[in-house]
KENU-336213 format. One line per field, with one value per atom (N, C-alpha, C): atom name; z, y, x; residue in one letter. Coordinates in nm, 3 decimals. Atoms other than C-alpha are relative to their C-alpha. Example, Ala and Ser with C-alpha at 12.3 -4.5 7.8 and 13.67 -1.06 7.14 Angstrom:
KENU-336213
site N;CA;C;N;CA;C
z 0.000;0.780;0.000;-0.006;0.714;0.073
y -0.119;-0.450;0.120;-0.119;-0.106;0.109
x 0.089;1.230;0.090;-0.082;1.367;-0.077
code A;A;A;S;S;S
This chain:
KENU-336213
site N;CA;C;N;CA;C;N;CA;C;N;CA;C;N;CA;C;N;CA;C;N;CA;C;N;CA;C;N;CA;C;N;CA;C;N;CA;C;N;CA;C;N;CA;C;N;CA;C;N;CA;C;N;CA;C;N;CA;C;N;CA;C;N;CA;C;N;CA;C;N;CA;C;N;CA;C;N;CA;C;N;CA;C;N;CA;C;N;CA;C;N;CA;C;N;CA;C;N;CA;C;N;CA;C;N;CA;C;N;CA;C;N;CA;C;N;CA;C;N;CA;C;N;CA;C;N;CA;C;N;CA;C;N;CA;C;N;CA;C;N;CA;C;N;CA;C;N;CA;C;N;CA;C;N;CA;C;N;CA;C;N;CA;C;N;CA;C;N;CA;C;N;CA;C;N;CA;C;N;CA;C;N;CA;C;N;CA;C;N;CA;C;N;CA;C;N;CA;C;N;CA;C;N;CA;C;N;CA;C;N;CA;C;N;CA;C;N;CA;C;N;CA;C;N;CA;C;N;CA;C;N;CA;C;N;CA;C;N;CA;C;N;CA;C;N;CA;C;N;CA;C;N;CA;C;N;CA;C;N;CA;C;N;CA;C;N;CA;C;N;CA;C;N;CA;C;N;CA;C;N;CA;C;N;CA;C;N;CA;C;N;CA;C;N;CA;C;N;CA;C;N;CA;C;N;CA;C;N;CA;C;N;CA;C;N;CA;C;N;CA;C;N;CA;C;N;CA;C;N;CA;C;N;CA;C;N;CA;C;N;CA;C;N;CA;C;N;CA;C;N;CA;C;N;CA;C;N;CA;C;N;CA;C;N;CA;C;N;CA;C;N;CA;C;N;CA;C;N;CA;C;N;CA;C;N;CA;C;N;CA;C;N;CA;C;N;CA;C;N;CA;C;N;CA;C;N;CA;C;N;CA;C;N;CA;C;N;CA;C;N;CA;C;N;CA;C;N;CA;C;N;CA;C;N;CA;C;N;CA;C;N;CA;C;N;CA;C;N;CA;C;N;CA;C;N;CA;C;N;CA;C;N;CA;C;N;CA;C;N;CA;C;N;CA;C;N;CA;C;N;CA;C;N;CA;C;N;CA;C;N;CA;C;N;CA;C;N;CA;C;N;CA;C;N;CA;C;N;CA;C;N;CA;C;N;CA;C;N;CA;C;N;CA;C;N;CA;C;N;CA;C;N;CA;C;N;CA;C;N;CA;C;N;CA;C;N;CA;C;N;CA;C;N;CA;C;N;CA;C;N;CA;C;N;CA;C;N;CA;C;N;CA;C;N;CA;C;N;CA;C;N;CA;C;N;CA;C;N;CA;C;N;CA;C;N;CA;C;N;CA;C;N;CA;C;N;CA;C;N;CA;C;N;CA;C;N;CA;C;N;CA;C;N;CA;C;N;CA;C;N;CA;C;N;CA;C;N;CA;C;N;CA;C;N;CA;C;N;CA;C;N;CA;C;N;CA;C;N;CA;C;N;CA;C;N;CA;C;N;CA;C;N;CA;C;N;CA;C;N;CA;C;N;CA;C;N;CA;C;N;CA;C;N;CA;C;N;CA;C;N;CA;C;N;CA;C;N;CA;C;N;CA;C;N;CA;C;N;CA;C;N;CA;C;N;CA;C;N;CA;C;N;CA;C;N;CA;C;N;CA;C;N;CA;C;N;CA;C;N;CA;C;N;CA;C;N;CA;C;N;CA;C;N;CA;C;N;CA;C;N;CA;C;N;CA;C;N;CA;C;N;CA;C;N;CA;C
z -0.050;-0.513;0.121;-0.079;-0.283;0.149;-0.098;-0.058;0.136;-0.096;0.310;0.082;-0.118;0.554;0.144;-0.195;0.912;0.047;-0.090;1.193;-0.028;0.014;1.129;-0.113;0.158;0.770;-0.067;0.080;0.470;-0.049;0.064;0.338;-0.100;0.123;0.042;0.014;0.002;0.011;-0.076;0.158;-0.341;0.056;0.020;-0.347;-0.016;0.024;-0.501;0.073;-0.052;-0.318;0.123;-0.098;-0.001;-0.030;0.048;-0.166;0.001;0.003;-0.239;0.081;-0.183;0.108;0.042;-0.106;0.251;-0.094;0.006;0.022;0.000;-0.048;0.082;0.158;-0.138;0.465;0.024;-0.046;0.427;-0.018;-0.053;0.548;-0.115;0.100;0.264;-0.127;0.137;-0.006;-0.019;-0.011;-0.157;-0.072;-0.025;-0.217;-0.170;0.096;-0.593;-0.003;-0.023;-0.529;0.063;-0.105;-0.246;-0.046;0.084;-0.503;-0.076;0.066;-0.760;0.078;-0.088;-0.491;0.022;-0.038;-0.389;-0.141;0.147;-0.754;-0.038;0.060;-0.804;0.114;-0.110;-0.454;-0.055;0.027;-0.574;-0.092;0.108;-0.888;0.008;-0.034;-0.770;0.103;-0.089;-0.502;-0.096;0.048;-0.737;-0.136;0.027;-0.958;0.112;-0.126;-0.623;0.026;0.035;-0.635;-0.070;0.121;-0.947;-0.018;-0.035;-0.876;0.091;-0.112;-0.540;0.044;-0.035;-0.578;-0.124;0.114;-0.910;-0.074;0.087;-1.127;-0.110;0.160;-1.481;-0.080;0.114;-1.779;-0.118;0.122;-2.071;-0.117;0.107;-2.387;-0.146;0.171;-2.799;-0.020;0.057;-2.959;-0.095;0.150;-3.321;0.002;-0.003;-3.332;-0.171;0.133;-3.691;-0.072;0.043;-3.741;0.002;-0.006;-3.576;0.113;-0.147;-3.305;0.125;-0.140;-2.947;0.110;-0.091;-2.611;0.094;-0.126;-2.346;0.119;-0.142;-2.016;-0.012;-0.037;-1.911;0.116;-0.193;-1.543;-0.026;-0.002;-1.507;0.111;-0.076;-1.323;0.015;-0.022;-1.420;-0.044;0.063;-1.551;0.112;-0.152;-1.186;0.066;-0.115;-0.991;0.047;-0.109;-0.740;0.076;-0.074;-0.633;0.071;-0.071;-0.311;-0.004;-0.035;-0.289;0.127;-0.130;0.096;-0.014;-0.035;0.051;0.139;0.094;0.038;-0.042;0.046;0.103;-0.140;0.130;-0.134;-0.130;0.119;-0.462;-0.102;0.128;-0.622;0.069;-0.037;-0.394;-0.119;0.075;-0.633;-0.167;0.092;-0.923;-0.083;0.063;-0.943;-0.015;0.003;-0.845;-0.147;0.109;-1.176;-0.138;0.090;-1.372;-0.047;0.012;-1.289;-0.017;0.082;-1.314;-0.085;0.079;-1.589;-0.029;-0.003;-1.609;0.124;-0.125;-1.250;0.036;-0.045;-1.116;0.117;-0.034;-0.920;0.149;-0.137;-0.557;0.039;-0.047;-0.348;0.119;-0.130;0.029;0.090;-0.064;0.203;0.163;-0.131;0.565;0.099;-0.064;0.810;0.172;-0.124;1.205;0.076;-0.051;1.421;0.151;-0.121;1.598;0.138;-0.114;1.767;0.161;-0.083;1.993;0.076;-0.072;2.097;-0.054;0.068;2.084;0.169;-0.127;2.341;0.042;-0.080;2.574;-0.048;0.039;2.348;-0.149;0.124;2.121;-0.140;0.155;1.823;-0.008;0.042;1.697;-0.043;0.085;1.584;-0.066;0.157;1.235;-0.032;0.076;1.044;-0.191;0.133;0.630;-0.040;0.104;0.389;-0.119;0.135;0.078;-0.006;-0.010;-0.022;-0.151;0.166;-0.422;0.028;0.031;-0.457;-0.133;0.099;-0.779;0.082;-0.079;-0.739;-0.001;-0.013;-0.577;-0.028;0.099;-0.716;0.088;-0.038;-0.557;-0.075;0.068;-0.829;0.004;-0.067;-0.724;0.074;-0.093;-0.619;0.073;-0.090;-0.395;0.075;-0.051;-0.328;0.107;-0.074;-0.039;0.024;0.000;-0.046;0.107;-0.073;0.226;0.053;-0.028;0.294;0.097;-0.150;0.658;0.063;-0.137;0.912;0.091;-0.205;1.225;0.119;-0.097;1.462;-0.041;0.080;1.242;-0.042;-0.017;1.307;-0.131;0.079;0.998;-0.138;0.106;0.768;0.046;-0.067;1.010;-0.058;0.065;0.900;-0.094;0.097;0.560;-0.049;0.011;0.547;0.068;-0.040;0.725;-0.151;0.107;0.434;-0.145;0.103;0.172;-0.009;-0.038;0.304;-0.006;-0.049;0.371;-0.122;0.142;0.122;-0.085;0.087;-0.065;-0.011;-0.031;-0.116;0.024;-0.099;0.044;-0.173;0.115;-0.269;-0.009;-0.005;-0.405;0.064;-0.132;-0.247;0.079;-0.063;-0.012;0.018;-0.068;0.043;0.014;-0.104;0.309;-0.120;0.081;0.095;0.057;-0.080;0.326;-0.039;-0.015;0.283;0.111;-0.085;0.628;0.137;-0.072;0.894;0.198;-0.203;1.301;0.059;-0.024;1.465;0.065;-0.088;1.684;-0.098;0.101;1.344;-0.062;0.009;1.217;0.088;-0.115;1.515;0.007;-0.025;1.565;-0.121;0.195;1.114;0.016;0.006;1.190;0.100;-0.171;1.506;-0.116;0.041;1.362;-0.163;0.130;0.979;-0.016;0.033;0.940;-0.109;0.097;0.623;-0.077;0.083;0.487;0.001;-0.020;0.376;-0.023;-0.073;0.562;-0.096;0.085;0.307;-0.006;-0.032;0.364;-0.050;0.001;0.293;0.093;-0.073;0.593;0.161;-0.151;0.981;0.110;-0.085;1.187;0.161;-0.178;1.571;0.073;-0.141;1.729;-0.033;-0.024;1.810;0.069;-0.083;1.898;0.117;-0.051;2.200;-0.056;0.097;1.937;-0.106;0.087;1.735;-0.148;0.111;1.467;0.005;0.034;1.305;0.011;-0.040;1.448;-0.067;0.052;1.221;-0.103;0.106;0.980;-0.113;0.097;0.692;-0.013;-0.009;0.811;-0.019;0.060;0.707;-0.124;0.060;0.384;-0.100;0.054;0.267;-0.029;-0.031;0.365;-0.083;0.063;0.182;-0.101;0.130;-0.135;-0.040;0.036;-0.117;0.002;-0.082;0.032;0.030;-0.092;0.275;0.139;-0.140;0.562;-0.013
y 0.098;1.405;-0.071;0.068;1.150;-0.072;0.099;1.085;0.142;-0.037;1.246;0.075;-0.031;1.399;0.001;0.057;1.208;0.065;-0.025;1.284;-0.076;0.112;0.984;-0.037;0.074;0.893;0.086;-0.062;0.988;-0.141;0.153;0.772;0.023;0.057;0.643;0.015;0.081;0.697;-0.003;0.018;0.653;-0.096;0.092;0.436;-0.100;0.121;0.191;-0.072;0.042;0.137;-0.028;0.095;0.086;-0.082;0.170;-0.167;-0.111;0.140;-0.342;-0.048;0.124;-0.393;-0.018;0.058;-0.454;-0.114;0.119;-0.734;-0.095;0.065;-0.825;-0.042;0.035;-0.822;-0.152;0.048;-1.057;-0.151;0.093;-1.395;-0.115;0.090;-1.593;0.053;-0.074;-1.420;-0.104;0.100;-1.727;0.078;-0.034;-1.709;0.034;-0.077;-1.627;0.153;-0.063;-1.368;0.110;-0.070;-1.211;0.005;-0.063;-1.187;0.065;-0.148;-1.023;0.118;-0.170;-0.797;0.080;-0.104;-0.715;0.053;-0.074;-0.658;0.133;-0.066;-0.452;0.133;-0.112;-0.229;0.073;0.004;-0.217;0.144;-0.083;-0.050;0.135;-0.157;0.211;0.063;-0.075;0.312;0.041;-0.020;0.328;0.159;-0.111;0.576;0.125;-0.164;0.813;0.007;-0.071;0.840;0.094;-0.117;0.994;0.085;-0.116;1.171;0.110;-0.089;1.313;0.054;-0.035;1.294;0.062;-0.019;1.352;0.110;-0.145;1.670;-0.007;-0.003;1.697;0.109;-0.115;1.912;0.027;-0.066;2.090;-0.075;0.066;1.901;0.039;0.008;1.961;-0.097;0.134;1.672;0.079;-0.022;1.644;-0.105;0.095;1.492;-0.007;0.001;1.373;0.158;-0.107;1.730;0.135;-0.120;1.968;-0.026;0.038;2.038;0.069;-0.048;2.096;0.028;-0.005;2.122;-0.095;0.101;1.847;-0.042;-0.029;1.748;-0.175;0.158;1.410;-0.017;-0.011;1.307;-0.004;-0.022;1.387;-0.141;0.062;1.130;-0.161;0.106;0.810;-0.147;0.111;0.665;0.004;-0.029;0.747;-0.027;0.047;0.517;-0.129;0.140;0.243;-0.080;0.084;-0.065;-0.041;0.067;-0.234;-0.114;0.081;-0.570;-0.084;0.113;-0.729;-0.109;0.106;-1.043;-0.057;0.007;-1.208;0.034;-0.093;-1.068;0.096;-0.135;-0.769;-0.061;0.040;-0.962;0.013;0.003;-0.947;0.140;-0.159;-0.579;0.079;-0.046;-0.512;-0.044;0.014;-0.644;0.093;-0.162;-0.378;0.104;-0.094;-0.143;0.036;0.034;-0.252;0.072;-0.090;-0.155;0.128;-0.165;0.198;0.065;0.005;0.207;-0.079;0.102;-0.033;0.024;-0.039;0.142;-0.045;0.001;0.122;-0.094;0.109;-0.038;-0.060;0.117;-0.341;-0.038;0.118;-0.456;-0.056;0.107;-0.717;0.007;0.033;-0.793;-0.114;0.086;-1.090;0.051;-0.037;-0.986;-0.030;-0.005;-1.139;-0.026;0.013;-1.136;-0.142;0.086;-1.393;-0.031;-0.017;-1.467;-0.104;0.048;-1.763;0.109;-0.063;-1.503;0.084;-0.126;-1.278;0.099;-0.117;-0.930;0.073;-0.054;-0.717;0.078;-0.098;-0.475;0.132;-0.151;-0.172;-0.086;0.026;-0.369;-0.116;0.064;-0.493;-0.148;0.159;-0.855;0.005;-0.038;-0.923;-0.063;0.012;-0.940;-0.044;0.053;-1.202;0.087;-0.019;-1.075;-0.122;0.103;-1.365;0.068;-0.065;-1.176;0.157;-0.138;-0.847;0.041;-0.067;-0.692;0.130;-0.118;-0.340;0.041;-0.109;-0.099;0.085;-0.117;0.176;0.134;-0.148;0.500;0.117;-0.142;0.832;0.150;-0.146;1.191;0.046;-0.041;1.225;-0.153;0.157;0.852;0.055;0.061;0.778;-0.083;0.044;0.534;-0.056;0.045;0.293;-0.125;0.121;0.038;-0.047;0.073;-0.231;-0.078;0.102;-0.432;0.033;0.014;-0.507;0.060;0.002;-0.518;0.089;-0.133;-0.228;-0.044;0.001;-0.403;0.074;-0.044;-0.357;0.118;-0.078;-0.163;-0.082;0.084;-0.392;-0.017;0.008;-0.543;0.129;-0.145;-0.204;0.085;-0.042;-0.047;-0.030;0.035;-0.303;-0.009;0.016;-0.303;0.153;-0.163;0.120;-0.001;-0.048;0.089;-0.113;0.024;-0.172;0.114;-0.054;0.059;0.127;-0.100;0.373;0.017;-0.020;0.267;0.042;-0.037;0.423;0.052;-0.021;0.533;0.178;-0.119;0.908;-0.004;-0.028;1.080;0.038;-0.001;0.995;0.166;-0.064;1.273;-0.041;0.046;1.079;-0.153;0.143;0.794;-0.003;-0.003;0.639;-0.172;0.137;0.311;0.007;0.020;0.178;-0.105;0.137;-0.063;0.015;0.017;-0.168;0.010;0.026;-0.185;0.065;-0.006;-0.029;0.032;-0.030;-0.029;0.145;-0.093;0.265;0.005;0.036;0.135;0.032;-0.011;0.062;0.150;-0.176;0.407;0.116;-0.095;0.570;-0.059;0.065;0.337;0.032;-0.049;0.402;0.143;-0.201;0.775;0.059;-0.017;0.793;0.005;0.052;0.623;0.051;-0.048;0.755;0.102;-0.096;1.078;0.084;-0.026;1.133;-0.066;0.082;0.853;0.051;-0.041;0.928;-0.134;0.129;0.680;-0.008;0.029;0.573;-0.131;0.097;0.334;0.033;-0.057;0.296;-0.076;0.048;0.199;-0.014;0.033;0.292;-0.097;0.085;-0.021;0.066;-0.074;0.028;-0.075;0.075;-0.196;-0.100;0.144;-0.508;-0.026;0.103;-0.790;-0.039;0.048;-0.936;-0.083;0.077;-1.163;0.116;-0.050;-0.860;0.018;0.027;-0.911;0.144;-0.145;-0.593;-0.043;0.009;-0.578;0.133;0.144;-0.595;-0.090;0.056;-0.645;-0.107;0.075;-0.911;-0.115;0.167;-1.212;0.023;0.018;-1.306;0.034;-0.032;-1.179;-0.067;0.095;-1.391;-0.164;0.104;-1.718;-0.003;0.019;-1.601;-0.014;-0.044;-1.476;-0.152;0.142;-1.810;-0.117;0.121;-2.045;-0.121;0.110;-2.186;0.019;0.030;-2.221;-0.122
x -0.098;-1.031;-0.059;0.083;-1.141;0.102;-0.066;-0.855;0.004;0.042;-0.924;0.125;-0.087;-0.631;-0.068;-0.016;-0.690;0.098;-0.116;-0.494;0.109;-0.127;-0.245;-0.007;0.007;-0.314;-0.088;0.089;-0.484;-0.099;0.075;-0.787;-0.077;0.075;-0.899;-0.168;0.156;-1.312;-0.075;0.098;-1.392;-0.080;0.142;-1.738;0.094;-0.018;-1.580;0.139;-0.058;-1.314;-0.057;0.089;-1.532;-0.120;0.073;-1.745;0.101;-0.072;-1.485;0.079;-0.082;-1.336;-0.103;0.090;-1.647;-0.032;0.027;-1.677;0.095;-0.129;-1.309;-0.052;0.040;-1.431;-0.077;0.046;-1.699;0.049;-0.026;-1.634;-0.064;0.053;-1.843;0.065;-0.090;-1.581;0.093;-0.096;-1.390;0.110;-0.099;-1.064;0.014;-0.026;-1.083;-0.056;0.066;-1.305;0.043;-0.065;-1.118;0.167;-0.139;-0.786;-0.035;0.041;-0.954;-0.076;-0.028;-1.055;0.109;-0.102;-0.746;0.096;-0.100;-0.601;-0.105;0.115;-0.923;-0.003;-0.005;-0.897;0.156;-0.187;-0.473;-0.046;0.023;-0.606;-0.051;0.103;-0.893;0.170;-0.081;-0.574;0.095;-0.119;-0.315;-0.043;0.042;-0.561;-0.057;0.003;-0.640;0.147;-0.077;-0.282;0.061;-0.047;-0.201;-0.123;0.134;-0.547;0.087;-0.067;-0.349;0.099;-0.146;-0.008;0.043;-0.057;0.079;-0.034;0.010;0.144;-0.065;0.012;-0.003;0.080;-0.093;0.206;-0.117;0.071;0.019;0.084;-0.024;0.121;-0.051;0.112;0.051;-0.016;0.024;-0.111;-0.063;0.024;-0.185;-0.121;0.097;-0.517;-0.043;0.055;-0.682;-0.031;0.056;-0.818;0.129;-0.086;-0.559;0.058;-0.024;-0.345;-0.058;0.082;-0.450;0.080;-0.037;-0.363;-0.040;0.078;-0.374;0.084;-0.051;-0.242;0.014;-0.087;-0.047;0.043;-0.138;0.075;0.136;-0.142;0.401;0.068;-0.103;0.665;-0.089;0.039;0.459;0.104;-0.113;0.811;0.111;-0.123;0.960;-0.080;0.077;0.718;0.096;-0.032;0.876;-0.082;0.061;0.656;0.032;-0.044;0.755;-0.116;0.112;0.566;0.055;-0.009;0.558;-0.060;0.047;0.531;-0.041;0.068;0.307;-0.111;0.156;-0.033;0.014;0.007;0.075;-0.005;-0.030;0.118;-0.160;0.186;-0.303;0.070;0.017;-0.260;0.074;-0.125;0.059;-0.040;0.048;-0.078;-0.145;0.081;-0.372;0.096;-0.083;-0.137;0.078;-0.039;0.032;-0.070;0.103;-0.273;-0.035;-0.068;-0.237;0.132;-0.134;0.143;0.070;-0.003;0.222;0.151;-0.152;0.599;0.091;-0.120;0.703;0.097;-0.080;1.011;-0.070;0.016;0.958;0.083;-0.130;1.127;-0.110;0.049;1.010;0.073;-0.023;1.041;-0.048;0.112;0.944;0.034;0.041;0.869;-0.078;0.134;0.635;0.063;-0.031;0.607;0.048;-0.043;0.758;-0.204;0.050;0.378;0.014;-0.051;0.528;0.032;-0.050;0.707;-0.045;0.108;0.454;0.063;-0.041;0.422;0.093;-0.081;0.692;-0.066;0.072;0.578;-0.005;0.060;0.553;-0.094;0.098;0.339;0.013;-0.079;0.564;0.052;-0.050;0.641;0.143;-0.117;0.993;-0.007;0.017;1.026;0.122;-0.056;1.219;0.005;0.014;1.340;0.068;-0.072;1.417;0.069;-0.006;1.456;-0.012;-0.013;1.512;0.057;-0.007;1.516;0.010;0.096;1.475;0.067;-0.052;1.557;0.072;-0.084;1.776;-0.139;0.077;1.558;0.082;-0.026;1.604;-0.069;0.058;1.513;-0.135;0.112;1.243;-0.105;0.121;1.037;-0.118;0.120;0.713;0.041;-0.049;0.803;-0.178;0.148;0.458;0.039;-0.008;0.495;-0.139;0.136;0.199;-0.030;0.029;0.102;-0.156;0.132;-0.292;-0.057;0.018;-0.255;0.110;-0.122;-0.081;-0.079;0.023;-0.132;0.025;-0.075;0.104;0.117;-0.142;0.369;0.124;-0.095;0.632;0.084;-0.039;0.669;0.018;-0.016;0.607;0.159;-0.115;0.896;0.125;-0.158;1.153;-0.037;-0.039;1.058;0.036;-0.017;1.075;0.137;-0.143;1.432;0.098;-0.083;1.534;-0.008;0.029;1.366;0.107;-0.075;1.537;0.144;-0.139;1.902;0.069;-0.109;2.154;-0.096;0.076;1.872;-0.011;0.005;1.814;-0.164;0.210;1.418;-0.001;0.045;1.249;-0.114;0.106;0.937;-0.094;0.086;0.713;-0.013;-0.047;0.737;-0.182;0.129;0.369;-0.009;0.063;0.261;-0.146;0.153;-0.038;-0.049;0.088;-0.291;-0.181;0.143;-0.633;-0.027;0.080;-0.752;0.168;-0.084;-0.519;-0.043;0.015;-0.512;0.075;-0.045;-0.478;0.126;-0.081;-0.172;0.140;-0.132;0.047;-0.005;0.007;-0.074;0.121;-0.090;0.098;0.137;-0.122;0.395;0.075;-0.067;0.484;0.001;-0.011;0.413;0.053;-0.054;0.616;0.132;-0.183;0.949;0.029;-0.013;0.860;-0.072;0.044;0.790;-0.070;-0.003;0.848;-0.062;0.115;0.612;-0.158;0.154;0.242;-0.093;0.079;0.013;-0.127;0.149;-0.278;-0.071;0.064;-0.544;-0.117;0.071;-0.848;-0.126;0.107;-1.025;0.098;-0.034;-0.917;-0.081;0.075;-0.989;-0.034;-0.012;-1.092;0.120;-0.093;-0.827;0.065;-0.045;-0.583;-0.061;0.041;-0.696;0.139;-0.099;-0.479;0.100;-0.132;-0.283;0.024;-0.051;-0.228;-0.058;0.088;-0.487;-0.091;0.113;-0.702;-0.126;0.113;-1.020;-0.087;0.067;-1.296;0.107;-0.058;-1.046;-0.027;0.050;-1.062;0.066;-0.048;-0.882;0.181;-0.143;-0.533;0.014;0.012;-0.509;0.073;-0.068;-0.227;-0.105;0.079;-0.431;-0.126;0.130;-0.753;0.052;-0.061;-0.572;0.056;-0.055;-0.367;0.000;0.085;-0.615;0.065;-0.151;-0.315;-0.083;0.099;-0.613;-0.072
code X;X;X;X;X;X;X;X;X;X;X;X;X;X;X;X;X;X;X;X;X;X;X;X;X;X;X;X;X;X;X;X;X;X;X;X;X;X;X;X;X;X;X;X;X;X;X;X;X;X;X;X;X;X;X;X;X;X;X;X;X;X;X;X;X;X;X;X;X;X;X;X;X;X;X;X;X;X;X;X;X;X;X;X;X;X;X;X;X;X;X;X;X;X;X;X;X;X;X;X;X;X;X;X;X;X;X;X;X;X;X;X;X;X;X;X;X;X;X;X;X;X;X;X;X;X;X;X;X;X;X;X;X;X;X;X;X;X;X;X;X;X;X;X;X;X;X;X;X;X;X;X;X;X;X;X;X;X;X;X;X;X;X;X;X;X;X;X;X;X;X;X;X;X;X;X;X;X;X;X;X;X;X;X;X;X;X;X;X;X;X;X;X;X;X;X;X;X;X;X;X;X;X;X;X;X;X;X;X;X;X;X;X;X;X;X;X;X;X;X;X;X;X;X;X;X;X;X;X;X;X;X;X;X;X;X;X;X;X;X;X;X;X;X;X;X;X;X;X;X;X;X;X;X;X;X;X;X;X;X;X;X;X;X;X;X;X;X;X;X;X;X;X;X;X;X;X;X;X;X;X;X;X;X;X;X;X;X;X;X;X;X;X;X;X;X;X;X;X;X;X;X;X;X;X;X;X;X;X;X;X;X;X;X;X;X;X;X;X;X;X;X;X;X;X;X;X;X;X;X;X;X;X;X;X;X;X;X;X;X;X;X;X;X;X;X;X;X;X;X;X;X;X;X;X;X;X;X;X;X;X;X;X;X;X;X;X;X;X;X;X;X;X;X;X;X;X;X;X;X;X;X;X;X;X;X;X;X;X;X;X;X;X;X;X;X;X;X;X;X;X;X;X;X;X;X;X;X;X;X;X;X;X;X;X;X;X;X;X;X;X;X;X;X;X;X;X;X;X;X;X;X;X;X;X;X;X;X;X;X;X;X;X;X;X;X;X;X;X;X;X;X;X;X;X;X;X;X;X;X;X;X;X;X;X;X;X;X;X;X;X;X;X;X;X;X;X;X;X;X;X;X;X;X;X;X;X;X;X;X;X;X;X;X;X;X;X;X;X;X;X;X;X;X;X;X;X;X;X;X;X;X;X;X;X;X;X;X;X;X;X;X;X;X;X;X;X;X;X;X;X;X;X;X;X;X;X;X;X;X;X;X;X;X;X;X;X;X;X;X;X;X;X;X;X;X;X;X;X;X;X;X;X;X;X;X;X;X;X;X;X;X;X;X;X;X;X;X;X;X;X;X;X;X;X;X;X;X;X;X;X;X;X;X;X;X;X;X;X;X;X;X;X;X;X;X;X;X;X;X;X;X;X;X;X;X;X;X;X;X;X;X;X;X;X;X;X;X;X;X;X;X;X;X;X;X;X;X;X;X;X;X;X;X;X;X;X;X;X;X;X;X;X;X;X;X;X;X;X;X;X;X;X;X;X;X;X;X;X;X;X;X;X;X;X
C-alpha cells in the first residue's frame, strides 16, 4: 500500500502519482495537459483508496471451467463524491474512473481574496450552490479539492457536508498539493476527517497561495488566465 501516515495527513506516494504532480507543477504544462493530469492524478488516488480504505469479501465465481473463490471490494456502491467547484471537476472526474457507482454532490465554494486573510489566517468564504445526496452511516464520503491552502474554504464545505448528516464510514479531504497551515486548521476543527494528499507543500505565501504549489488550478484546468 502506498499511502503514508504523517503527523497531520496521510500521503499518497505511488510513482505515478508523483510524476504526475510534478508535471502538473511545471509551469510549461498547457492547459489540456494539466486537465488530463488532474483526471489522471483523481484516478491513481481514487485506486490508493480502495487499496487503503476499503474491505474485500471472499466470493464464488463460476468461471468457464469451474467454480472458484475470489475476492471483491466491499462498499463500492456506498461511495459519496463531493466536487468543490471548480478546480475539482477533471480531479472528480478521475475520481469517477475508480468509482463509476458513486453518488454525486457538488459545492461551489471559493475564498473572498478581495478581503484578505484575518488574523488567524483564514479568508471568508462565500457558497453559491450546494447539491449533496443523502449520506448514510455505511459511506465513503470523498471530498475533492486540488488545493488545501488555508483551510478556509474545505472548513465550510465539511460544515455543509456534515450538517444533518450522520459520521459516515469514512469521511476523507482528498488534495493534490496541500499547505501545512490548512492541514492543521481541517485537523483542528475536523477531527474526524482523514487528511489525504499527495504532496505536503512548505508554506503560504503572504496572499495565501501554496508555496511551490502548481498555480491556480482552476485557471490552468480552465484557461480563465
Amino acid at each position: 500500500m502506498t499511502i503514508e501516515d504523517r503527523e497531520n495527513a496521510y500521503l499518497v506516494t505511488h510513482a505515478l502519482a508523483k510524476d504526475t504532480l510534478s508535471r502538473l507543477r511545471d509551469v510549461e504544462t498547457e492547459q489540456v495537459s494539466f486537465r488530463k493530469g488532474l483526471v489522471k492524478l483523481g484516478r491513481i488516488c481514487g485506486y490508493e483508496i480502495i487499496d487503503g480504505r476499503m474491505e474485500t469479501e471472499y466470493v464464488e465465481i463460476e468461471t468457464p471451467l469451474e467454480q472458484t473463490m475470489g475476492e471483491r471490494v466491499r462498499g463500492l456502491d456506498d461511495v459519496v463524491i463531493i466536487n468543490v467547484l471548480r478546480a475539482a471537476t477533471p480531479f472528480v472526474e478521475g475520481l469517477l474512473k475508480a468509482f463509476p457507482r458513486a453518488r454525486q454532490g457538488v459545492i461551489s465554494a471559493s475564498r473572498d481574496e478581495e478581503a484578505g486573510r484575518a488574523e488567524d489566517g483564514s479568508f471568508p468564504i462565500s457558497v453559491d450552490y450546494v447539491k449533496l445526496p443523502e449520506i448514510t452511516e455505511e459511506d465513503t464520503v470523498i471530498i475533492a479539492d486540488p488545493m488545501l491552502a488555508t483551510g478556509s474554504t474545505m472548513c465550510t464545505v465539511l460544515d455543509h457536508v456534515i450538517e444533518n448528516s450522520p459520521e459516515p464510514e469514512n469521511l476523507i479531504v482528498l488534495s493534490a498539493v496541500s499547505a501545512p497551515e490548512g492541514l492543521l486548521r481541517v485537523g483542528d476543527e475536523f477531527p474526524e476527517a482523514d487528511l489525504l494528499t499527495v504532496s505536503i507543500d512548505d508554506r503560504l505565501d503572504d496572499d495565501g497561495f501554496i508555496v511551490p504549489g502548481l498555480g491556480d488550478a482552476g485557471d490552468r484546468a480552465f484557461r480563465t488566465t
